[in-house]
C-alpha positions in Angstrom: 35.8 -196.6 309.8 35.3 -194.4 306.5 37.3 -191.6 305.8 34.9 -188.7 306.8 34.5 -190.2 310.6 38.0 -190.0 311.6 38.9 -186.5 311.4 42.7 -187.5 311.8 42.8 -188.7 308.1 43.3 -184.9 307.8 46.6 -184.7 309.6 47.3 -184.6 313.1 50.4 -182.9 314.6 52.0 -181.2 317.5 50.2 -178.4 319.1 51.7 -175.1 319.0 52.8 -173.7 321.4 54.3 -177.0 322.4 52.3 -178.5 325.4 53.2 -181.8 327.2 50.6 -183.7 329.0 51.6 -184.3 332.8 50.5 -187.2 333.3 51.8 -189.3 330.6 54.6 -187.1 329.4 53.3 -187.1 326.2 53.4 -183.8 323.4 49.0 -182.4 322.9 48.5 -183.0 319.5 45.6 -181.4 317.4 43.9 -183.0 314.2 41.6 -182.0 311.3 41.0 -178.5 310.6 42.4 -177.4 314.3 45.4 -179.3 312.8 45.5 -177.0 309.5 44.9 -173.9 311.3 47.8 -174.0 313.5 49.7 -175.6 309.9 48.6 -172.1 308.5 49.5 -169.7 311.8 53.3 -171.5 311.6 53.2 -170.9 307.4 52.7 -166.9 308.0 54.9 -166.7 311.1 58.1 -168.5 309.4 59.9 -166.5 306.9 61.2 -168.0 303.7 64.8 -168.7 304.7 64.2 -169.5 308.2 64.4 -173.3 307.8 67.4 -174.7 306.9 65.9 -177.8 305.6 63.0 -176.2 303.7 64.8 -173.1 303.1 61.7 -171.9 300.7 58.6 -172.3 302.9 57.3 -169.7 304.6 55.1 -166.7 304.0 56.5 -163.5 302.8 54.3 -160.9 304.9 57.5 -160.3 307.2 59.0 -158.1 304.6 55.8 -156.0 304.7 56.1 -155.1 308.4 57.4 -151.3 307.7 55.7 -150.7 304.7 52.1 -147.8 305.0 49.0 -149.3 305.7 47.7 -148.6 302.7 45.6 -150.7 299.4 48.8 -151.7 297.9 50.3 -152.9 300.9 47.0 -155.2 301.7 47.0 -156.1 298.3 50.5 -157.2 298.8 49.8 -159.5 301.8 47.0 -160.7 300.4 49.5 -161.8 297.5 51.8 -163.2 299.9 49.8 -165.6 301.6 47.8 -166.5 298.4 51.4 -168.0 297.4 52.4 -169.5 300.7 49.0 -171.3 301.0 48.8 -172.5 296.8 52.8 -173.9 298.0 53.1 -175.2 301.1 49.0 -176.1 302.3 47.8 -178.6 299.6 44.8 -179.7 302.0 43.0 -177.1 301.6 41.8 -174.6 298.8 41.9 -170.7 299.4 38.5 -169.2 298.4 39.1 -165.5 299.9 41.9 -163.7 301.1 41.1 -160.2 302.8 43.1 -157.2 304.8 41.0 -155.4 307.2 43.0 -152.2 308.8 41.8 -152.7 312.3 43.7 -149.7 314.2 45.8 -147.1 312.4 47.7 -145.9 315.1 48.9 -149.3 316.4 49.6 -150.7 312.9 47.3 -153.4 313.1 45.7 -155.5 310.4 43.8 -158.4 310.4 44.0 -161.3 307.2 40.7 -162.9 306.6 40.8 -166.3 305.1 38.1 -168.8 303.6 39.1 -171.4 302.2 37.2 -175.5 301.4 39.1 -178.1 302.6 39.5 -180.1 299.5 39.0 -184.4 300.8 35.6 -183.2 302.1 34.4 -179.8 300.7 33.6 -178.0 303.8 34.2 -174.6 304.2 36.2 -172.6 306.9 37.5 -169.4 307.7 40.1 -167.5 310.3 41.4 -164.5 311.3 44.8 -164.1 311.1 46.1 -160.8 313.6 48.9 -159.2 312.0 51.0 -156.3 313.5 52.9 -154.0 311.7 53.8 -151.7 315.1 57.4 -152.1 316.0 57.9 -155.2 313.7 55.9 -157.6 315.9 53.8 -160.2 314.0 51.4 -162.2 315.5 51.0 -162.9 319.1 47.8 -164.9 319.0 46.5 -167.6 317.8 44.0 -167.1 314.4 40.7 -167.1 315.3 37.5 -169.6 313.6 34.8 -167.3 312.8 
């Protein structure tokens, strides 16, 4: 089987939130670009420090959370998850990174993202939610446009 028919060869791992599977007891895995975009919702929802292990990876948009919705502070998450992706996300190669201020009043932003994936060249994007209202961060899962 070559390369570009298994999707797998892309990485496959756990999906998040964990699920089990009742019958067999076994965890739901996802693969392939499904597999990178849940890789890239857990890179901006960890914050550098949180892993003990890998005490660097992580996205630093968490220390953005009180700051005004305003150009520089888009500009600065844009920054932020340029980083985290060129460090920690090697499949893949960012093309755009873009803040949208969605609603004002409830301090919501949403991160655009295309990027290639670099073993076969084809190009995907997703919306990542980001909340700035009370500290939250994201509560949903990015979304393929």
């Amino acid at each position: 089987m070559a390369m570009q028919d298994d999707p797998g060869f892309l990485g496959r791992g756990w999906r998040f939130p964990v699920e089990f599977d009742g019958n067999t007891g076994s965890a739901r895995l996802v693969q392939a670009v499904d597999d990178i975009n849940e890789s890239l919702r857990i890179l901006f929802e960890t914050r550098p420090g949180e892993r003990v292990m890998h005490p660097n990876y992580g996205c630093r948009i968490h220390d953005l959370v009180f700051e005004p919705m305003n150009t520089t502070t888009a500009r600065a998450i844009e920054n932020a998850i340029s980083r985290a992706i060129l460090y920690f996300e090697p499949r893949i190669i960012l093309r755009k990174v873009k803040v949208r201020f969605e609603d004002w009043a409830q301090g919501r932003m949403k991160v655009h993202l295309e990027y290639e994936i670099e073993q076969t060249n084809s190009r995907h994007n997703i919306v990542f939610p980001f909340y700035a209202d009370e500290g939250t961060l994201v509560t949903s899962v990015p979304v393929a446009e």
